[in-house]
N, C-alpha and C positions, 0 to 999 in steps of 0.2 A: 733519488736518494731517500724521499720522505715516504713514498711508497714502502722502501724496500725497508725502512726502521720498524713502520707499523705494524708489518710482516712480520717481523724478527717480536715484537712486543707482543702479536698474536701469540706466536710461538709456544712464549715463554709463561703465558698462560693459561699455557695446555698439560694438564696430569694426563699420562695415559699410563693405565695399570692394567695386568691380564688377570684374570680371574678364572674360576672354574665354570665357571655362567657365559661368559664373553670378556670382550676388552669394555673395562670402565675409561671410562671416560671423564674427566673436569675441565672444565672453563671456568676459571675464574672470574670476580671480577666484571662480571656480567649485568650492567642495570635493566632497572624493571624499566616497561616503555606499555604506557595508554596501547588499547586495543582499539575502545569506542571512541571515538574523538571528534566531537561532531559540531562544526560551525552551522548553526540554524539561520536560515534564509527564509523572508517573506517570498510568498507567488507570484503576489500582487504590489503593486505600488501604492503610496498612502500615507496616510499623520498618523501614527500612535495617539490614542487617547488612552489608552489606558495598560500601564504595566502591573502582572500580576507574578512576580517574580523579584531578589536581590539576589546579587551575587553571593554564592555560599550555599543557598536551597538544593535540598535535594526535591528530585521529582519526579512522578512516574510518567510511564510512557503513553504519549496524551494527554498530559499535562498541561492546562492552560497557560501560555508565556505573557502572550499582549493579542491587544486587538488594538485594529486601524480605524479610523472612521469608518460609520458600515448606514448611514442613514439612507442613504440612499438604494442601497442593496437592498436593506430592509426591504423599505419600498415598494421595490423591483418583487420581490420574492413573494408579498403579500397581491399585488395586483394578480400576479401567475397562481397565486394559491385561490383567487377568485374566480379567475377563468377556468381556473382545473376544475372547479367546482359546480361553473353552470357549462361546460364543458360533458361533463359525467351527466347531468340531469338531461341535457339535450339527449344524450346519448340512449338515455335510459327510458325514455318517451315515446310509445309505441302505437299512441293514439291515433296518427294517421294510417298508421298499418293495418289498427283494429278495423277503423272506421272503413277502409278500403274495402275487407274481408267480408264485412256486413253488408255492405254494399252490394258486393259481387252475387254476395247468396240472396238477396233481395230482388236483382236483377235477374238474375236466372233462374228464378222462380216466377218471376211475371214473363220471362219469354218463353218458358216452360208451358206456364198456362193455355197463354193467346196461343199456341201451336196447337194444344190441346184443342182448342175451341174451334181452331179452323180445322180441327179435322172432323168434329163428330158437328157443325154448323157451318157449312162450307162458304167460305170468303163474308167469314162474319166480320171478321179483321182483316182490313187490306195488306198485300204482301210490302207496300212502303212501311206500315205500322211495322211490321213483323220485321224487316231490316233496320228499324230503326232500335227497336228492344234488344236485337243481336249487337250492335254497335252500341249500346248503354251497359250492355251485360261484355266486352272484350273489353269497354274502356275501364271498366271495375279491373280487369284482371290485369292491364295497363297501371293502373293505381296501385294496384298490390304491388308489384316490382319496381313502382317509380317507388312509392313508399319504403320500401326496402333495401332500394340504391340508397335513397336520404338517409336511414337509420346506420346504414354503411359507412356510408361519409362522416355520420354524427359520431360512433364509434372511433374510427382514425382520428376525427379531430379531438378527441378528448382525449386520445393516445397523446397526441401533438401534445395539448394543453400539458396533462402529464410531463414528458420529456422538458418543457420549458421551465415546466416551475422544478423539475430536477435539476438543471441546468442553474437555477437563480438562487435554490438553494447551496448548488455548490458554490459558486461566486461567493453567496453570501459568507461560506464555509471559510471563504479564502482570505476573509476578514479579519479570522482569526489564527494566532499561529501557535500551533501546538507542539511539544517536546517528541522527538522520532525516537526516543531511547530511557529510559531509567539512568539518572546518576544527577551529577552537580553541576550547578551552572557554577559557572568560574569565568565569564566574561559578560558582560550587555554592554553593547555597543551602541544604544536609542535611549530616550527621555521621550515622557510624555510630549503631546508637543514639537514632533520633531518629524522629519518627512523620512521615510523609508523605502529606497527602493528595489523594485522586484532585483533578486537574484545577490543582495548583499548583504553578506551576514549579519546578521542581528545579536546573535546570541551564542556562544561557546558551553555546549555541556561535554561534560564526560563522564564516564564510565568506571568505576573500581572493581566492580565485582568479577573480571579476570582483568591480567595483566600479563604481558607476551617477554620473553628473553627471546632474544637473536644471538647464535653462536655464531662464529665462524670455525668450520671444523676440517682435517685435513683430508683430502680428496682420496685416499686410501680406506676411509669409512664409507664412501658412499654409498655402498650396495648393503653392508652392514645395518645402517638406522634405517627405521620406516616408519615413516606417520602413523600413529596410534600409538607408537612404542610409549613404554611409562618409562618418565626420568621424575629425579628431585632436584631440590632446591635447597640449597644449605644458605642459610642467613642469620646474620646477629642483630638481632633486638636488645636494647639495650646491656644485659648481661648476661643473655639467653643464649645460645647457640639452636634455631628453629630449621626442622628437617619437612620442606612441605609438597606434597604430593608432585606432580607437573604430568604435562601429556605433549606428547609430539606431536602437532598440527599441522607443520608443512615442509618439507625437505628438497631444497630447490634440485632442481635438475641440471643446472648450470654450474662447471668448475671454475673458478678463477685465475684464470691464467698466470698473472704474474704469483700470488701469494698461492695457488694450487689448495684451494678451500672453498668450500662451499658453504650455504648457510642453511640452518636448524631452526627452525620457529617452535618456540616450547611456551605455553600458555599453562597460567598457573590462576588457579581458584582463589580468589582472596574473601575467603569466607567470613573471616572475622576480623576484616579491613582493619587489619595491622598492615599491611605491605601498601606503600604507594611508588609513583611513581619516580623513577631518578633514584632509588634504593639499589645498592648491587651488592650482590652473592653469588655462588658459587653454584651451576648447572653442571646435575650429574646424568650420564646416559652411558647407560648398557648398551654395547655394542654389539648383535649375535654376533659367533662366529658363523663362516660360509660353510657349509657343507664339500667335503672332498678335501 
């Protein structure tokens, strides 16, 4: 029975007029309803020390709200900012490499010689010497590629060092909780002082700048509206009668069986934030007609 009143109440707040354009359409009676509406959660668990916010502030997005205790992160984030740092130096250290390279040409220029020497002074230099200068001059070139693995390794690990203190920055990030949206806070749910945990809302902003109407509209239109269509808004401000833009956003695909209606999301600009929320007026929409 309370169903089928609602229905009837739907109904009866439905203009439908034809026109030379299509079938117009009115809903009355229609209140405005928040779009952005957004309960703010810490990441992290923690004490508020400090709120940068009252209820009532407007704020942009990114907006400082509070921060938790963070000494410790601190910390955390500066030890990593030191290891990143002799991290990178290590990395950037190429003196045993040089030293290897110098070597090699050093060596192999004295086993160069003595070869020289044994051939135009025959077994000036015993052939143990002369294996022994080849094995000082392969261990050189041994040195260059161990030197080079190391400089390798020193590389990757100041990647590592890198990714940690990214890592301790972010943490430290998570310390802080910042606004996801543009508009007003209108709840805080913490005091300095007070323990916060991950995943419970903190803080309630919202949004003016659009505001959504919901029709319920009769399932004989539904091939007629389509999202993008332009409708308006008729609403009285105090002794004004305001005619204000709207756009059709979303037009469900589902009919309603018992009431045989479906619903119209029409979002409207509130440019010059006269309109809030729990206001209702009057949603107008041009219906095409179907072709044939």
């Amino acid at each position: 029975m309370k169903t089928l009143l609602i229905a009837a109440v739907a109904l009866l707040l439905v203009v439908d007029r034809r026109g030379a354009c299509g079938q117009e359409i009115e809903v009355r009676n229609l209140p405005l309803q928040l779009i952005d509406d957004v309960e703010v959660a810490s990441v992290d668990t923690g004490v508020v020390t400090q709120l940068h916010v009252q209820a009532g502030d407007r704020v942009v997005e990114g907006a400082l709200l509070l921060e938790l205790d963070r000494d410790l992160h601190e910390g955390e984030a500066a030890v990593k900012k030191m290891a990143c740092l002799v991290a990178d130096t290590e990395a950037g250290n190429d003196v045993n490499l040089r030293y290897s390279e110098k070597t090699l040409m050093l060596n192999g220029k004295i086993l160069e010689k003595s070869i020289n020497a044994n051939n135009t002074y025959a077994k000036s230099i015993s052939e143990t010497e002369i294996d022994k200068l080849r094995l000082e001059r392969d261990q050189s070139e041994l040195s260059i590629q161990q030197a080079q693995v190391e400089q390798e390794v020193a590389m990757l690990t100041a990647q590592l060092r890198r990714e940690e203190k990214s890592l301790a920055d972010i943490q430290l990030a998570r310390r802080t909780l910042r606004s996801p949206l543009a508009g007003i806070v209108v709840n805080i749910d913490v005091q300095p002082g007070e323990a916060i945990v991950s995943g419970k809302p903190a803080l309630r902003i919202v949004s003016l700048d659009k505001l959504r109407l919901i029709a319920s509209v009769d399932r004989r239109l539904a091939f007629k509206i389509k999202k993008g269509d332009a409708a308006s808004m008729l609403i009285q401000l105090g002794d004004e009668d305001l005619v204000i833009p709207a756009k059709i956003v979303f037009v469900s695909p589902e009919i309603r069986f018992t009431e045989q209606t479906f619903d119209v999301w029409v979002e409207v600009e509130n440019q010059a934030g006269m309109l809030l929320p729990g206001m209702k007026g009057t949603l107008k929409i041009t219906a095409q007609e179907l072709p044939g």
